[in-house]
C-alpha positions as CSV (number, residue, x, y, z in Angstrom):
1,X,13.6,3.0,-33.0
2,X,15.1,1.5,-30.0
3,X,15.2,4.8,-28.0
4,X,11.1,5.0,-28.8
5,X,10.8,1.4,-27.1
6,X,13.1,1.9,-23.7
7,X,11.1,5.6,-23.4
8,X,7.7,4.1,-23.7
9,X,8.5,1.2,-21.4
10,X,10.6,3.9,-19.1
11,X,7.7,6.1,-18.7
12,X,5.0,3.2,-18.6
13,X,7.3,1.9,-15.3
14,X,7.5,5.7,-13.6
15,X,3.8,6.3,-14.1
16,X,3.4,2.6,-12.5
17,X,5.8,3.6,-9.6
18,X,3.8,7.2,-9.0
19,X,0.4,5.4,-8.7
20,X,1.5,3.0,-6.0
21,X,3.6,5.5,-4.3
22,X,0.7,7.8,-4.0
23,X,-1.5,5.2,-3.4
24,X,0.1,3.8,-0.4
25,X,1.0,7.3,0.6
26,X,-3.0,8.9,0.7
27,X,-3.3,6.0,2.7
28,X,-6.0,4.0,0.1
29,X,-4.7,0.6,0.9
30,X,-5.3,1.3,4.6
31,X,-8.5,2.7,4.4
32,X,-9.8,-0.1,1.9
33,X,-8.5,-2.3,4.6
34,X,-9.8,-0.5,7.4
35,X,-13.5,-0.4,5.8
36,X,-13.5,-4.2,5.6
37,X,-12.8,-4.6,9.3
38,X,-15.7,-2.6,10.6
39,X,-18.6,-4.5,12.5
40,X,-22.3,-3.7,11.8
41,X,-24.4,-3.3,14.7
42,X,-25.9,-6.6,14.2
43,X,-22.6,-7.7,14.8
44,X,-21.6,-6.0,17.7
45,X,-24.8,-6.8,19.3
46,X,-24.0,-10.8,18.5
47,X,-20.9,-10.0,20.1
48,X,-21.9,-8.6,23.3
49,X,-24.3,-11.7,23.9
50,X,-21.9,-13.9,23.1
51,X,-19.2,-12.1,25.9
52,X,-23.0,-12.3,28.1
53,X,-23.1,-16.1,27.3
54,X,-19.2,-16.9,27.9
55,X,-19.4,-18.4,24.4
56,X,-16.1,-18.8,22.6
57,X,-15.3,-15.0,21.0
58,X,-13.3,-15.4,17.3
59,X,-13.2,-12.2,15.6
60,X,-14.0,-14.1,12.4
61,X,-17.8,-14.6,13.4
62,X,-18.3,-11.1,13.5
63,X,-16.4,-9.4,10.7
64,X,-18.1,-8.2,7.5
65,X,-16.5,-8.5,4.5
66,X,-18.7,-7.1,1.7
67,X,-15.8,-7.2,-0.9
68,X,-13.3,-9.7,-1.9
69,X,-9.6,-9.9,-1.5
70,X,-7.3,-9.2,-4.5
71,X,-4.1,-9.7,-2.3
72,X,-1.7,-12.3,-4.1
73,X,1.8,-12.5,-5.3
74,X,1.5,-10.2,-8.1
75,X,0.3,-7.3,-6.2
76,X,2.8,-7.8,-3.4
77,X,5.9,-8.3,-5.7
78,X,4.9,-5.2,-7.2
79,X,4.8,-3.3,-4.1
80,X,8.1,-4.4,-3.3
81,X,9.6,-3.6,-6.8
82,X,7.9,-0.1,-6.1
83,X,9.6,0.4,-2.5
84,X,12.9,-0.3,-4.4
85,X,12.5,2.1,-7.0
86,X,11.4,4.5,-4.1
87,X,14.4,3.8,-2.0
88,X,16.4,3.8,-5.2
89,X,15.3,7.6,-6.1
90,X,15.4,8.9,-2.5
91,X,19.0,7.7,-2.9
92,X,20.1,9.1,-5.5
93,X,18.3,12.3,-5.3
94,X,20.1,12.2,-1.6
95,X,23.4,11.4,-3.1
96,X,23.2,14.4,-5.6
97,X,22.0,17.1,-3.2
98,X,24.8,16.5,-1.2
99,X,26.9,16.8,-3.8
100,X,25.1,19.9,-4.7
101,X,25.5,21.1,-0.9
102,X,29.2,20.4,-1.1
103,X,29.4,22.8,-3.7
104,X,27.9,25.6,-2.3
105,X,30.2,25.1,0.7
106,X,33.3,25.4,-1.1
């Protein structure tokens, strides 16, 4: 009974850890980023006058942001526990191949 509750939450954290990991790795968090930072041509057109007029320029007049931002501590202390993990893997998987190398040297 205990073995069914550390597998379930085992594989709940893995699956958690592979959709961040190939989330940050597509790129999706940049692009969602990057797609809140582009200026309509309304806006670039304020802009230019505004640059004409020698009026104060402050990116924050001119961005759109169409969606709202879901960044707060729960989403960033999860990206950092999923880093760790990362890094933890990639050292053990790089601990055990060079054992594995050492092997096949001898």
């Amino acid at each position: 009974m205990k073995r069914d509750w550390v597998r379930i939450i085992g594989m709940t954290l893995l699956f958690l850890f592979l959709g961040l990991y190939l989330a940050s790795r597509n790129g999706y968090i940049d692009y969602q980023a990057r797609n809140q930072m582009i200026l309509t041509q309304e806006q670039i057109k304020k802009f230019e006058e505004d640059v004409k007029n020698q009026r104060p320029i402050d990116i924050d007049n001119y961005i759109v942001r169409e969606e709202d931002l879901y960044d707060n501590q729960l989403s960033k202390t999860s990206l950092k526990i999923s880093n760790t993990i990362g890094r933890t893997i990639q050292n053990i998987l790089n601990f055990i191949f060079g054992k594995l190398e050492g092997l096949m040297e001898s």
